[in-house]
PQR file with spaces between the fields and no chain letter, atoms N, CA, C, O and H, PARSE charges and radii, in Angstrom:
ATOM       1  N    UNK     1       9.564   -3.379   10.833 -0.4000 1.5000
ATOM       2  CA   UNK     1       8.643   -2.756    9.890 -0.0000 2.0000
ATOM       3  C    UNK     1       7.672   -3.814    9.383  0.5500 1.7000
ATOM       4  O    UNK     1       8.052   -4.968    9.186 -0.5500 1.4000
ATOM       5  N    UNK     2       6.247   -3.369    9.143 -0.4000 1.5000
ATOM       6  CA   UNK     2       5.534   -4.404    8.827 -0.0000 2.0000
ATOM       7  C    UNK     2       5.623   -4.218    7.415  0.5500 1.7000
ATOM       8  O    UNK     2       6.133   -3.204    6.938 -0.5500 1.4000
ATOM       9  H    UNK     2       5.937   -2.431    9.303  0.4000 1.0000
ATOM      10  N    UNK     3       5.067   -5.315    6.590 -0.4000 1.5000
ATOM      11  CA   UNK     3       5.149   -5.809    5.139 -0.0000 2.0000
ATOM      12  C    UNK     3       3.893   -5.978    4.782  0.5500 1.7000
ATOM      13  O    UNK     3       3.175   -5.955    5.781 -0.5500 1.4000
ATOM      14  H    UNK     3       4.652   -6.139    6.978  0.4000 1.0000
ATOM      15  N    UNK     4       3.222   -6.159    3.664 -0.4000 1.5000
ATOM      16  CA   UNK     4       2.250   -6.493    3.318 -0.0000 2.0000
ATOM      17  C    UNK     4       2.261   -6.931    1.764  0.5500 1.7000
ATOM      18  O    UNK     4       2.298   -5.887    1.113 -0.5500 1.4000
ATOM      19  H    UNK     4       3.805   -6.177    2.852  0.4000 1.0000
ATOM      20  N    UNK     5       2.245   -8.018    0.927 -0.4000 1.5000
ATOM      21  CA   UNK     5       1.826   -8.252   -0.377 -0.0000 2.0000
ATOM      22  C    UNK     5       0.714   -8.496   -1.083  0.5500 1.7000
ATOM      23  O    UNK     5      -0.001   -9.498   -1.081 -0.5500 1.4000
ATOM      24  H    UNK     5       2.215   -8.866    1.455  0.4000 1.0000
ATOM      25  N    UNK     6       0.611   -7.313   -1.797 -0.4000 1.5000
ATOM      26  CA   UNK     6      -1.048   -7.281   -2.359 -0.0000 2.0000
ATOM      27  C    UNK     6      -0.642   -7.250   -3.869  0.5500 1.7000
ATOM      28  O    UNK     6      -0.941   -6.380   -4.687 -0.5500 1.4000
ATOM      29  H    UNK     6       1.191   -6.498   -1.798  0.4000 1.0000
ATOM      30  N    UNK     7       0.018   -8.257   -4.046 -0.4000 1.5000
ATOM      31  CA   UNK     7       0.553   -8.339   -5.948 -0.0000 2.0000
ATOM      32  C    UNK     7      -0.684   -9.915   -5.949  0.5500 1.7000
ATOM      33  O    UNK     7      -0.889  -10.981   -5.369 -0.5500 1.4000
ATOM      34  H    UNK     7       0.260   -8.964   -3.382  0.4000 1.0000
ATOM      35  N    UNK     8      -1.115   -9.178   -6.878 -0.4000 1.5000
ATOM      36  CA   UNK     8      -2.455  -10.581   -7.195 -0.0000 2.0000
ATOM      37  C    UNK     8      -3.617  -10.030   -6.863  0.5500 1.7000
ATOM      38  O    UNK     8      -4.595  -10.653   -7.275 -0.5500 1.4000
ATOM      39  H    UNK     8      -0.948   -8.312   -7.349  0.4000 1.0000
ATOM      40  N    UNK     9      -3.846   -9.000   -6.211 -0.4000 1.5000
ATOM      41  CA   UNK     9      -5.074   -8.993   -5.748 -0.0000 2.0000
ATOM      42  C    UNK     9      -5.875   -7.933   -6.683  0.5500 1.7000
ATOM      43  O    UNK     9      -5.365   -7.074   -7.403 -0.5500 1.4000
ATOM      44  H    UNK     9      -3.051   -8.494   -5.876  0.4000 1.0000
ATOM      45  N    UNK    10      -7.217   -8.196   -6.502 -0.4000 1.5000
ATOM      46  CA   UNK    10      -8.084   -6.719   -7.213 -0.0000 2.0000
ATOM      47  C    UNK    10      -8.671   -5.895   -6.310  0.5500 1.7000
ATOM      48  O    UNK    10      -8.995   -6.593   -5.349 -0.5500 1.4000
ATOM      49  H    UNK    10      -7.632   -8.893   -5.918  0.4000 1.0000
ATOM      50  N    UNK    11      -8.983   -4.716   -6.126 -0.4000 1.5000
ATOM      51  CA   UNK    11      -9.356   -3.541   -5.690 -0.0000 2.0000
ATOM      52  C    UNK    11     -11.154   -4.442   -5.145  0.5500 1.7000
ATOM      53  O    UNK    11     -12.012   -5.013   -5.818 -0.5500 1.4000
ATOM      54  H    UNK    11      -8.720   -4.150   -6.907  0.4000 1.0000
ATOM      55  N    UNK    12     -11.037   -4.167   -3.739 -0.4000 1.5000
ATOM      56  CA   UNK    12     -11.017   -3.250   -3.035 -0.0000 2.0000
ATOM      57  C    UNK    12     -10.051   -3.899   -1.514  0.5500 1.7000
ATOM      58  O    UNK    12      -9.723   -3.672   -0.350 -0.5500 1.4000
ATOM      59  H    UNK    12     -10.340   -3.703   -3.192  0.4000 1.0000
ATOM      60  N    UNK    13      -9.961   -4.930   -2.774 -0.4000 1.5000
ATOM      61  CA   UNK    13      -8.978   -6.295   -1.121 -0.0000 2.0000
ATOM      62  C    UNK    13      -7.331   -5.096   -0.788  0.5500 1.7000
ATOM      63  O    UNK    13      -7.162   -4.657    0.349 -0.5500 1.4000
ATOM      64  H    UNK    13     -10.228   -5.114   -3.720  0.4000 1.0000
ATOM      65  N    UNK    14      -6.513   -4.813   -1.713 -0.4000 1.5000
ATOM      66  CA   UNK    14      -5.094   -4.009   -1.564 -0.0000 2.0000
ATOM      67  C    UNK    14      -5.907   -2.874   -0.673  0.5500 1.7000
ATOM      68  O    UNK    14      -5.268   -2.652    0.355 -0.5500 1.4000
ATOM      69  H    UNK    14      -6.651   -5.170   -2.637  0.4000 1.0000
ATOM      70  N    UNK    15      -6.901   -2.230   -0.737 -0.4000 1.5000
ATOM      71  CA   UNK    15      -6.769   -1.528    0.368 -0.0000 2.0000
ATOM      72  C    UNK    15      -7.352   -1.521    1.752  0.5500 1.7000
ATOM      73  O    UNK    15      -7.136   -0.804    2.728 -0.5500 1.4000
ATOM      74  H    UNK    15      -7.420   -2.411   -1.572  0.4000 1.0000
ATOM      75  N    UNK    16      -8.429   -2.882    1.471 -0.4000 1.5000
ATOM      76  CA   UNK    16      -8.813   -3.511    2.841 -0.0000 2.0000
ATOM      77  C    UNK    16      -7.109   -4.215    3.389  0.5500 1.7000
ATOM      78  O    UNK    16      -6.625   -3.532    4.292 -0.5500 1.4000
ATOM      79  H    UNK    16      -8.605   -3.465    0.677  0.4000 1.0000
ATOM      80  N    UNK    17      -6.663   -4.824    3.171 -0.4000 1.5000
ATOM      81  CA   UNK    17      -5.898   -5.597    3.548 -0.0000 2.0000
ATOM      82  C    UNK    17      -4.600   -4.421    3.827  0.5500 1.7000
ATOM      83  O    UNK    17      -3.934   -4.510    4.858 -0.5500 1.4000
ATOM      84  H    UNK    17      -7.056   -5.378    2.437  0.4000 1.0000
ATOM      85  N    UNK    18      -4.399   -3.618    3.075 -0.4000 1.5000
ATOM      86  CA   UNK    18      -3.493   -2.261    3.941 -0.0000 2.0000
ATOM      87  C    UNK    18      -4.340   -1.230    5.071  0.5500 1.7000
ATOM      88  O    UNK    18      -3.741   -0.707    6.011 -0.5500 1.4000
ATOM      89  H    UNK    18      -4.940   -3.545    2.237  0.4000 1.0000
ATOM      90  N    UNK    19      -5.545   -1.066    4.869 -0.4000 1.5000
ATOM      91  CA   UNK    19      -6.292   -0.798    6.206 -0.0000 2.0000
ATOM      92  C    UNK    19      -6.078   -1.602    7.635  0.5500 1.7000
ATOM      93  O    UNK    19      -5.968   -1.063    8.736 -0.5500 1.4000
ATOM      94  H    UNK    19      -6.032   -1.491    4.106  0.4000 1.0000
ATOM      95  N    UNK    20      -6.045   -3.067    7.345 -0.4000 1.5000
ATOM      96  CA   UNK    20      -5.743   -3.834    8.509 -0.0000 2.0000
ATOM      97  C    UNK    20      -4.361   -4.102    9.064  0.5500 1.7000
ATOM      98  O    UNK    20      -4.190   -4.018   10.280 -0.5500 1.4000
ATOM      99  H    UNK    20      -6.134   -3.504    6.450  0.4000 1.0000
ATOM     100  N    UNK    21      -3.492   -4.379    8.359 -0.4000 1.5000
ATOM     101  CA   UNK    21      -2.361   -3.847    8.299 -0.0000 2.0000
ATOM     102  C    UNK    21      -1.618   -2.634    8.817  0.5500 1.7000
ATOM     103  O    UNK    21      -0.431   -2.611    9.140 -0.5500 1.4000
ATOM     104  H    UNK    21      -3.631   -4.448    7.371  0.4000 1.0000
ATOM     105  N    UNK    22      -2.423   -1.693    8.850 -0.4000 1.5000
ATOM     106  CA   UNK    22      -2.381   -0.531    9.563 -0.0000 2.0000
ATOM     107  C    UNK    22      -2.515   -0.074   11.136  0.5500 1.7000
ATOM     108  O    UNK    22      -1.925    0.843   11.707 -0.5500 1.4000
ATOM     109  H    UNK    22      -3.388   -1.712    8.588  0.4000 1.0000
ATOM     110  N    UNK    23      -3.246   -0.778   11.530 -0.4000 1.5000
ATOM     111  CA   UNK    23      -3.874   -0.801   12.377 -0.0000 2.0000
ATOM     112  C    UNK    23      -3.072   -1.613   13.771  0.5500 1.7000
ATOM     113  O    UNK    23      -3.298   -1.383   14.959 -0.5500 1.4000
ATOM     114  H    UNK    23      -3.726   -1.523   11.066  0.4000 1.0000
ATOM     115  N    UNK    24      -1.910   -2.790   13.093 -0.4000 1.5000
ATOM     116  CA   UNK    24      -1.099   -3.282   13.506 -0.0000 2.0000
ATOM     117  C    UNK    24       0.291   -2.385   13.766  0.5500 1.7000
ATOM     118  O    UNK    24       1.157   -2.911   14.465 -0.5500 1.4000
ATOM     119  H    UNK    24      -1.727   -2.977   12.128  0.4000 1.0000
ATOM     120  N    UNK    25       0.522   -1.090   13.243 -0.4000 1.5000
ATOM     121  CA   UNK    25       1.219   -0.444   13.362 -0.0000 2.0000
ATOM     122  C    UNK    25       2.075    0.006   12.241  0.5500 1.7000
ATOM     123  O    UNK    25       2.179   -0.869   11.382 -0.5500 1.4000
ATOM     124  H    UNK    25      -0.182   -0.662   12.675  0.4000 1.0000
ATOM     125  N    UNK    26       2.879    1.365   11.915 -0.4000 1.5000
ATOM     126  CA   UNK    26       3.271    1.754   10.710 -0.0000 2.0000
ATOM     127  C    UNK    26       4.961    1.926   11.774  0.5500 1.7000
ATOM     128  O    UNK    26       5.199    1.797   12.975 -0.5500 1.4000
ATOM     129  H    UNK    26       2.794    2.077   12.613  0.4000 1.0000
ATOM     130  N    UNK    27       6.148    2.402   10.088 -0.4000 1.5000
ATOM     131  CA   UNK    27       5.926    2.231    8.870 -0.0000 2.0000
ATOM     132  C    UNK    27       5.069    1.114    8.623  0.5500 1.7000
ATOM     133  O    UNK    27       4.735    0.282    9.467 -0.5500 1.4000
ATOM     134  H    UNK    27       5.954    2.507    9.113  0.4000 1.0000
ATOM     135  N    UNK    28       4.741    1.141    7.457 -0.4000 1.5000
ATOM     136  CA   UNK    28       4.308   -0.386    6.635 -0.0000 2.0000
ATOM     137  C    UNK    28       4.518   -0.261    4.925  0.5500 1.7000
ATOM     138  O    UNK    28       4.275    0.629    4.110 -0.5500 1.4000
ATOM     139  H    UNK    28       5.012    1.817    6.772  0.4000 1.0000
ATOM     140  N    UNK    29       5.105   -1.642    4.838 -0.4000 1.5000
ATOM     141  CA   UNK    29       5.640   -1.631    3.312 -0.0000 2.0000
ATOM     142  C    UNK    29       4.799   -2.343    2.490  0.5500 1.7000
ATOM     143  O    UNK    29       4.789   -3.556    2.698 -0.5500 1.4000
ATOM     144  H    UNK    29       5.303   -2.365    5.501  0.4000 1.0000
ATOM     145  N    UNK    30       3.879   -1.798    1.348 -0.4000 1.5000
ATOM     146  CA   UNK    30       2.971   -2.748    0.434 -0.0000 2.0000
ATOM     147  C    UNK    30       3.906   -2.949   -0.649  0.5500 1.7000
ATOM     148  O    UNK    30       4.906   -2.310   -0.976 -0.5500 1.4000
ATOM     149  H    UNK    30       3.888   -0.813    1.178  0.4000 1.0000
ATOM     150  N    UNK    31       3.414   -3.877   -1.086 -0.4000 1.5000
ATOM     151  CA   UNK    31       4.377   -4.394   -2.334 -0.0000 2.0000
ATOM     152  C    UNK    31       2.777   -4.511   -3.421  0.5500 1.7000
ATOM     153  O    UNK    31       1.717   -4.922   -2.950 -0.5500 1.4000
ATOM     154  H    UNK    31       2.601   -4.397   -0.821  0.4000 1.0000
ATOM     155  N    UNK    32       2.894   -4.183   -4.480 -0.4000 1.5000
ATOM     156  CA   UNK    32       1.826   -3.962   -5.391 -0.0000 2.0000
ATOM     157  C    UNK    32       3.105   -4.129   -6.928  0.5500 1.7000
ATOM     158  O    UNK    32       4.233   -3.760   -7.256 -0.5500 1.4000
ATOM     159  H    UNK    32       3.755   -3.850   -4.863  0.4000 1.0000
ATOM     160  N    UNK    33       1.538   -5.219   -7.623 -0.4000 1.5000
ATOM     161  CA   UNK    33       1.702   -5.335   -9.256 -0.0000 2.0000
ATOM     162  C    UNK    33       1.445   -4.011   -9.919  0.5500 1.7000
ATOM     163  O    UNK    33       2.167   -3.768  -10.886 -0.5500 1.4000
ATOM     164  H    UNK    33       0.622   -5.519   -7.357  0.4000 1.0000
ATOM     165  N    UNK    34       0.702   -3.262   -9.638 -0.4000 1.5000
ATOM     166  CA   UNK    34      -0.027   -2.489  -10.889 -0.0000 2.0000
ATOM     167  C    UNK    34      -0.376   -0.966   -9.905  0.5500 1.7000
ATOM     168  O    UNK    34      -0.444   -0.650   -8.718 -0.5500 1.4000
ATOM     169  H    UNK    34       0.115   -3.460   -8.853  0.4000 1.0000
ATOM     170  N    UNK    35      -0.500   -0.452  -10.986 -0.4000 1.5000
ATOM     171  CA   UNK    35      -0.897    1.179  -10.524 -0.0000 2.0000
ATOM     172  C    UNK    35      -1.915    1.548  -10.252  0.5500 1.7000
ATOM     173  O    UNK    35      -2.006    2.653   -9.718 -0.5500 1.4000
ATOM     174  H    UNK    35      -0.444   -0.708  -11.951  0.4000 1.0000
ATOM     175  N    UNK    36      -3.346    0.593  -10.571 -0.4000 1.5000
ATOM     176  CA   UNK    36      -4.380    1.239   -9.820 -0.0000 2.0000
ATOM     177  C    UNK    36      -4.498    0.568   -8.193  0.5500 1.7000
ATOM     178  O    UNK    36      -5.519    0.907   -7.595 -0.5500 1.4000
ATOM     179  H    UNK    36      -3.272   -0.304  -11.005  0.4000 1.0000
ATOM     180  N    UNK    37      -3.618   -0.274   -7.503 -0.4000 1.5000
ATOM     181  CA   UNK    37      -3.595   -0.260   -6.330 -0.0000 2.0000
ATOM     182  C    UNK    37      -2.718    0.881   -5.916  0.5500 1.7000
ATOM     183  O    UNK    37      -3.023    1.469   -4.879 -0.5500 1.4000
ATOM     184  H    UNK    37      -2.789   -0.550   -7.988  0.4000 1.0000
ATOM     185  N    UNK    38      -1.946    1.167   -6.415 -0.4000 1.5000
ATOM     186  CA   UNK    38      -0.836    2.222   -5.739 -0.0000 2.0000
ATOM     187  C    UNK    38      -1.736    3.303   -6.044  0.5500 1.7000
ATOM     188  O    UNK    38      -1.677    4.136   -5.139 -0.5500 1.4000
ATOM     189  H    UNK    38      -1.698    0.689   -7.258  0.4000 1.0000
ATOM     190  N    UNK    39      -2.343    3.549   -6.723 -0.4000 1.5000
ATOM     191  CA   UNK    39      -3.576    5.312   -6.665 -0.0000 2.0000
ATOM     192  C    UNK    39      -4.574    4.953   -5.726  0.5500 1.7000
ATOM     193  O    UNK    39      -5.092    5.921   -5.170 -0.5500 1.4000
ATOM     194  H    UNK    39      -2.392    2.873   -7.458  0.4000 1.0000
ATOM     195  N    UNK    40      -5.103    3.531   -5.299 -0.4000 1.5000
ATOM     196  CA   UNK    40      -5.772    3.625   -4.588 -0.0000 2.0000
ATOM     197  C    UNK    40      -6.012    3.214   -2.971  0.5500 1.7000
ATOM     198  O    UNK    40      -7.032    3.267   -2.283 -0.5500 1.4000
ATOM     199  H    UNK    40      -4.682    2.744   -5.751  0.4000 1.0000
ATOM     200  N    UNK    41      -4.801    2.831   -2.693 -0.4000 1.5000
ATOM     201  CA   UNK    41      -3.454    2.395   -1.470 -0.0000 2.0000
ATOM     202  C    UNK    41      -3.228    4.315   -1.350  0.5500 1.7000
ATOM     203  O    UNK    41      -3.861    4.953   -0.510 -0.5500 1.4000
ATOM     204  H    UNK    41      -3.972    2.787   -3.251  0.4000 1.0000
ATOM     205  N    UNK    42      -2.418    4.875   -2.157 -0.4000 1.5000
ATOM     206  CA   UNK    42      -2.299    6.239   -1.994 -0.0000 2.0000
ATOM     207  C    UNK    42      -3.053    7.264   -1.352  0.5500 1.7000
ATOM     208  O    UNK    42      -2.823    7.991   -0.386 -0.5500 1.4000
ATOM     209  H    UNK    42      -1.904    4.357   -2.840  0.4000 1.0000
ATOM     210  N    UNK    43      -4.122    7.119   -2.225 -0.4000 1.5000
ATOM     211  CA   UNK    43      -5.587    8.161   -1.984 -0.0000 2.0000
ATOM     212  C    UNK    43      -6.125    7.391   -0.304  0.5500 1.7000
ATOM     213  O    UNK    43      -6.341    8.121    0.663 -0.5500 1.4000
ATOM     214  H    UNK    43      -4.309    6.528   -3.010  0.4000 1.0000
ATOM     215  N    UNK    44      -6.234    6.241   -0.245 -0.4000 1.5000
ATOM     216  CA   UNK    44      -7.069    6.162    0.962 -0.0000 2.0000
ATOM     217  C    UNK    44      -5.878    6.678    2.499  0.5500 1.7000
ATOM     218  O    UNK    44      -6.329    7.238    3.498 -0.5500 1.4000
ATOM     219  H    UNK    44      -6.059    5.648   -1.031  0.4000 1.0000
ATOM     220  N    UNK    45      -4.393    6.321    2.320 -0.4000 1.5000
ATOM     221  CA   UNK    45      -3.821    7.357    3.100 -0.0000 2.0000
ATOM     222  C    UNK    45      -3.955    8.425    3.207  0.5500 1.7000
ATOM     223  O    UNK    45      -4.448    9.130    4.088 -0.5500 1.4000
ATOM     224  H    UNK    45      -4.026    5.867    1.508  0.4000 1.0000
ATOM     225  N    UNK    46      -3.414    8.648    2.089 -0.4000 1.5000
ATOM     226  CA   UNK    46      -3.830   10.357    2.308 -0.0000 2.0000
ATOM     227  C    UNK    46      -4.990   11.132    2.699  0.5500 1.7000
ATOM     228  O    UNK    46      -5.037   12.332    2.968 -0.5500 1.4000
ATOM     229  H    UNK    46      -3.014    8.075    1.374  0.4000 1.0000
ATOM     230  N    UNK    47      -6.179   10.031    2.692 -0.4000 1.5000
ATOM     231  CA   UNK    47      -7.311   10.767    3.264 -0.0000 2.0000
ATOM     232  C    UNK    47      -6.884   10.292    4.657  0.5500 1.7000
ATOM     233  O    UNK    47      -7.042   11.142    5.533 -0.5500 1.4000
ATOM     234  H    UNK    47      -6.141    9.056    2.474  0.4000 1.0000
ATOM     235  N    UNK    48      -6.553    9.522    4.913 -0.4000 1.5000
ATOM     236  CA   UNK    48      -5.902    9.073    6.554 -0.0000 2.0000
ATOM     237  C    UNK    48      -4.426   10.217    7.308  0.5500 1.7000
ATOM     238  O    UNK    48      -3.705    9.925    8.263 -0.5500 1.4000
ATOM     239  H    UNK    48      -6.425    8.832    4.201  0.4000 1.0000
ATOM     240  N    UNK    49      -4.402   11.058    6.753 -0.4000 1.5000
ATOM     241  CA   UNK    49      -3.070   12.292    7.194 -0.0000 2.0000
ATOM     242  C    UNK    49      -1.975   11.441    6.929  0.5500 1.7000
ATOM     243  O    UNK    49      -0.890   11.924    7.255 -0.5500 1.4000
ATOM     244  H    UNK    49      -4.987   11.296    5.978  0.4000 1.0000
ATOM     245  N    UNK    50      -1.935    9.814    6.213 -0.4000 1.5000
ATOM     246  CA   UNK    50      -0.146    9.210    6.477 -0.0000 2.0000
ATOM     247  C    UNK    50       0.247    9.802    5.352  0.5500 1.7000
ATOM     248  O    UNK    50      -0.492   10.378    4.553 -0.5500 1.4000
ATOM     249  H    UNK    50      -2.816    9.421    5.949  0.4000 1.0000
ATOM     250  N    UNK    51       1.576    9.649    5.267 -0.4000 1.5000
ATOM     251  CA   UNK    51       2.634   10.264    4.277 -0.0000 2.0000
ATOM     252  C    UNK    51       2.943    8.867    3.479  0.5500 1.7000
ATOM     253  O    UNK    51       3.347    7.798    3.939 -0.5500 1.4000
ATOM     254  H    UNK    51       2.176    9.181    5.916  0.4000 1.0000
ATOM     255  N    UNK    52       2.675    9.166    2.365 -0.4000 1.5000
ATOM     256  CA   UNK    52       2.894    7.428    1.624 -0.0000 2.0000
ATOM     257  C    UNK    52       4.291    8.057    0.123  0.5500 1.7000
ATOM     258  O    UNK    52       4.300    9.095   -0.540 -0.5500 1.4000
ATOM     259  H    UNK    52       2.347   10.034    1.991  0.4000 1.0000
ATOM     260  N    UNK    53       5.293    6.808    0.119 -0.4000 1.5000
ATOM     261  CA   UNK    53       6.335    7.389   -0.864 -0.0000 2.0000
ATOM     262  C    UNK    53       6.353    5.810   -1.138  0.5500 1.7000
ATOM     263  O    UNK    53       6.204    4.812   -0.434 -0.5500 1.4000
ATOM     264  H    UNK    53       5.286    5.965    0.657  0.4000 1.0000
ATOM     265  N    UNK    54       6.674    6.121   -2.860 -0.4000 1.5000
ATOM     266  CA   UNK    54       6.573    4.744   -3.843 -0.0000 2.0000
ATOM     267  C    UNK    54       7.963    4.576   -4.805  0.5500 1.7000
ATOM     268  O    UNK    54       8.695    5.505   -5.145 -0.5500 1.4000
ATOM     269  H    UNK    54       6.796    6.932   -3.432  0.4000 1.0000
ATOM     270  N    UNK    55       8.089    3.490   -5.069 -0.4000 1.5000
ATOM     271  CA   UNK    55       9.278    3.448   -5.799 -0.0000 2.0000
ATOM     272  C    UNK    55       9.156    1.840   -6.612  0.5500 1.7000
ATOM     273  O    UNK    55       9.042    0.671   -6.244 -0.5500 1.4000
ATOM     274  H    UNK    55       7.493    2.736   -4.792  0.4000 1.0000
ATOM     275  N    UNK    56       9.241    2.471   -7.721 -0.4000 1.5000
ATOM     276  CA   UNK    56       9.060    1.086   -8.345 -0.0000 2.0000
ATOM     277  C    UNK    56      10.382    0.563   -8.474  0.5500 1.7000
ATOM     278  O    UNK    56      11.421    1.215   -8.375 -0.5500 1.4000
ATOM     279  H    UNK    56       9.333    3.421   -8.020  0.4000 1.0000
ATOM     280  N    UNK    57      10.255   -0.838   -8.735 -0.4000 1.5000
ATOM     281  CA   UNK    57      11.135   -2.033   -8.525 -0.0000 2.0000
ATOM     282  C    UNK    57      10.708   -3.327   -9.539  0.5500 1.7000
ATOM     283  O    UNK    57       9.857   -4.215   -9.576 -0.5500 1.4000
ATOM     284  H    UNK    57       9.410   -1.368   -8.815  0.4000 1.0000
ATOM     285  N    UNK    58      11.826   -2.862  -10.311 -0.4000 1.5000
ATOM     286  CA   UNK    58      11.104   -4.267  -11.561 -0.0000 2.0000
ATOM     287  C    UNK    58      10.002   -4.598  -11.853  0.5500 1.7000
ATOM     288  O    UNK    58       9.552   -5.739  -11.740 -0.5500 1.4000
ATOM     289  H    UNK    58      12.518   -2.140  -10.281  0.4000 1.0000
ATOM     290  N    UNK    59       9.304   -3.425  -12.357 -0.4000 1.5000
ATOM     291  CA   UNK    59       7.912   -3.325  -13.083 -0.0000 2.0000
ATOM     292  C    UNK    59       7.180   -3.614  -12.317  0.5500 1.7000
ATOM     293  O    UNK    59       6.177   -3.983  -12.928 -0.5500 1.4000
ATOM     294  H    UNK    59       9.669   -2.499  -12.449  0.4000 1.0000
ATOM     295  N    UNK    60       6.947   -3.729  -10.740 -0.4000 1.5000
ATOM     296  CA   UNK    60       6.128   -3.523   -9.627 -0.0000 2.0000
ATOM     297  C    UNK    60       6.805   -2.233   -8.486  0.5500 1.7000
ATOM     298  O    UNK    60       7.851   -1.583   -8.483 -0.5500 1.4000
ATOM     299  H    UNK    60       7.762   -3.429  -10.244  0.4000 1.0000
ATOM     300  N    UNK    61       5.651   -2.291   -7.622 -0.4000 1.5000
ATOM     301  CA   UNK    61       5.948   -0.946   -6.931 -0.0000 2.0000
ATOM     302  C    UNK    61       5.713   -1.501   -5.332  0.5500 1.7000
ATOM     303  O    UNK    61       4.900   -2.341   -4.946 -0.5500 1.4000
ATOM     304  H    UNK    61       4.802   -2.819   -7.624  0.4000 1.0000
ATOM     305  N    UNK    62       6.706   -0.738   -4.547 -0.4000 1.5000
ATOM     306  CA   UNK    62       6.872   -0.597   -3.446 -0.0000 2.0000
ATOM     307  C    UNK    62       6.169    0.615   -2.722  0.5500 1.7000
ATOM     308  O    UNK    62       6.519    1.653   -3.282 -0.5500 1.4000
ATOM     309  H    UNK    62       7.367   -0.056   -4.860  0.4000 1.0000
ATOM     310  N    UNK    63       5.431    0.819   -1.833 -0.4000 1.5000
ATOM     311  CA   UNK    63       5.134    1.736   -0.918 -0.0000 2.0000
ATOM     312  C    UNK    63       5.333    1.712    0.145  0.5500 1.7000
ATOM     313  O    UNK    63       5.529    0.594    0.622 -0.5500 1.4000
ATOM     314  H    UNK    63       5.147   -0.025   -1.378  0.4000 1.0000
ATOM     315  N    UNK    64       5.392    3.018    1.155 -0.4000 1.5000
ATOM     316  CA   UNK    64       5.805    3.034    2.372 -0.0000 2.0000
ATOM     317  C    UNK    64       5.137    3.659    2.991  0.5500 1.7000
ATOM     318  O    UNK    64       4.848    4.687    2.380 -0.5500 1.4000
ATOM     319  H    UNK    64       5.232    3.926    0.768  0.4000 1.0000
ATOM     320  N    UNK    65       4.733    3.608    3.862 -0.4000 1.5000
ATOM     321  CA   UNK    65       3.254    4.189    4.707 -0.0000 2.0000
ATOM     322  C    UNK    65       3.734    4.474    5.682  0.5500 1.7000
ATOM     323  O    UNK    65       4.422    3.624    6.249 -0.5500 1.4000
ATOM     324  H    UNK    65       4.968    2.773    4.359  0.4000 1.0000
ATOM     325  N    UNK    66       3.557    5.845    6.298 -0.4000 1.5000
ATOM     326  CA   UNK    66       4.138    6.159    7.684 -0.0000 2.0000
ATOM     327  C    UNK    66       2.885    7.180    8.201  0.5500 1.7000
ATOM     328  O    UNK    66       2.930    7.694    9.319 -0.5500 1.4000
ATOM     329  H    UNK    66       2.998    6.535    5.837  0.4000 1.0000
């Protein structure tokens, strides 16, 4: 499964950098600080047909992109 850590970064890099990431092949797991990457990691899948499920983990969040 690929990985990706976008804890540190600001918008619009978490979803360039899960776009490319993508492209390398899914699942893929982002690891994110804050919630406006996970709404906006979210939204750009979902305009992509993937199925994305989140689960936070010690006041950061995990996603899974398939």
């Amino acid at each position: 499964m690929n990985q990706i850590d976008v804890r540190g970064y600001s918008c619009p890099e978490p979803v360039l950098m899960t776009k490319r990431a993508l492209q390398k092949g899914r699942p893929l797991t982002v690891l994110a600080d804050n919630m406006t990457c996970v709404q906006n990691i979210t939204r750009f899948a979902n305009n992509q047909k993937l199925v994305v499920k989140c689960k936070e983990v010690g006041g950061e969040y995990e996603l899974t992109i398939e």
